[in-house]
N, C-alpha and C positions, 0 to 999 in steps of 0.2 A: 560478345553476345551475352557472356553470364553476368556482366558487372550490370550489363542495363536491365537482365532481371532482377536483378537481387535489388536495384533501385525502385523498378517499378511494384516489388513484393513490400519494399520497405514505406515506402510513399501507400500503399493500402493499408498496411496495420495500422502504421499512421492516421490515418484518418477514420476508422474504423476506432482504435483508440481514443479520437478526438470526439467522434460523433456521441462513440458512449458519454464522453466528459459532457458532452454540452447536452446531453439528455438528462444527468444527473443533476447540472446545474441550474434546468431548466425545471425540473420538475420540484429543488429544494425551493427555487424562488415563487413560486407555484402555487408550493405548501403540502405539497404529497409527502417531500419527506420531512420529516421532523428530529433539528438536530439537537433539541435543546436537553436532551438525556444522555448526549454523545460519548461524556466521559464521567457520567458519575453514576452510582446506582438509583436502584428502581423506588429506595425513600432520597433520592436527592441529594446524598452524599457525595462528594465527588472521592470520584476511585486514582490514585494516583498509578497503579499499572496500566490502565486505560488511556492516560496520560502519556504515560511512558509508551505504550507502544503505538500511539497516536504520533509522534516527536518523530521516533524510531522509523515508523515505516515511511514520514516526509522525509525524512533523513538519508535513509537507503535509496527510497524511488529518485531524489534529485543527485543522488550520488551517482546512481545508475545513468541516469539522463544524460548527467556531465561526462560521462565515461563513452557514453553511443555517440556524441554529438563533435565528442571533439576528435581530431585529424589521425589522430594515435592509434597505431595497430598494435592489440592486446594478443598476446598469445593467450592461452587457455591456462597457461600454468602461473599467470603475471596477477590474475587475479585469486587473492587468499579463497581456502576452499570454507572456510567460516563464515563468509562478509555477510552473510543473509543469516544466521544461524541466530544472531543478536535480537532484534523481532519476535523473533520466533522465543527464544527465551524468556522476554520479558512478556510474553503474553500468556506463556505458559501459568502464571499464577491466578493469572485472573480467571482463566478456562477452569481450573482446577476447584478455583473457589466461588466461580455461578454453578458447577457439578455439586460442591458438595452443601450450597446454600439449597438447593433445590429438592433435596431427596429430605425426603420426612424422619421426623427424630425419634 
């Protein structure tokens, strides 16, 4: 009884994940959003942390994907307690430096 909920709970995120993706993709091809400033600054420079953590979080999210989807039962301690920490690092400079680009001199 718990395995066909945790399928029918899993099968709803799912799709509820999905439905967000095709509203986002539906709304760039649209033109609502606009991605042509995605990775560079606000004079058209491209920002290479932007970049970086643009790579980083496809990088993690398809890592993540291929870890849910495949047959393999992970214990909790099989996964490093850092794997996310990477992202989160590399984004830190850039936060740091639209903060301090922003405050008057």
């Amino acid at each position: 009884m718990s395995n066909s909920l945790e399928l029918v709970v899993g099968y709803l995120v799912c799709s509820v994940v999905g439905l967000f993706a095709l509203l986002v993709l539906w709304r760039i091809f649209r033109g609502d959003i606009n991605l042509s400033l995605l990775i560079s600054e606000k004079t058209g420079e491209a920002s290479m942390s932007r970049f970086q953590l643009l790579i980083f979080t496809f990088v993690i999210g398809l890592s993540f994907f291929l870890i849910v989807i495949s047959n393999a039962k992970l214990r909790a301690n099989d996964t490093p307690a850092n794997s996310a920490s990477g992202p989160m690092k590399s984004g830190l400079p850039d936060v740091m430096s639209q903060k301090t680009d922003t405050e008057p001199r």
